[in-house]
N, C-alpha and C positions, 0 to 999 in steps of 0.2 A: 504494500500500500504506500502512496506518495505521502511524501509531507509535506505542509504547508513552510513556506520560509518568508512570506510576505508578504506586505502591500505593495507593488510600485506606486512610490510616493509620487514619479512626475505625472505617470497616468490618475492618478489622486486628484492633482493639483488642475489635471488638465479639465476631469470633470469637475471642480467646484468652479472653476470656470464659466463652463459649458451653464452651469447652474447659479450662476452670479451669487456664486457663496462669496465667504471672506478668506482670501488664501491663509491671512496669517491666521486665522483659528482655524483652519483645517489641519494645520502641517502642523498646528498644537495639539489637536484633540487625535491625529489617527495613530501616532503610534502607541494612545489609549488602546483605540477599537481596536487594534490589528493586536494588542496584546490579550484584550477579552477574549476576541477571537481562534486566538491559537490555545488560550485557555480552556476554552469549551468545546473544541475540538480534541484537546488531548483529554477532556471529564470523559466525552461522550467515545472516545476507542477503549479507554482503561474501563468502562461501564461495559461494555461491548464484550473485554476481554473475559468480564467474570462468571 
């Protein structure tokens, strides 16, 4: 099974963009998300595993 290693942050950057977000809180908040993310993904394999 693959594993996740990330967000690309310029592909990131390109959609808040695209979404007239705010660059500088996005490149502040996603390496939050991207760490929830790989968090819940590694809950839901080790649940998986038992």
């Amino acid at each position: 099974m693959g594993t996740v290693t990330g967000i690309d942050m310029g592909v990131a950057l390109q959609m808040a963009d695209s979404l007239n977000y705010d660059r500088t809180a996005v490149s502040h908040w996603l390496p939050m998300a991207e760490a929830g993310l790989i968090a819940a993904i590694n809950k839901d394999r080790n649940d998986h595993d038992q």
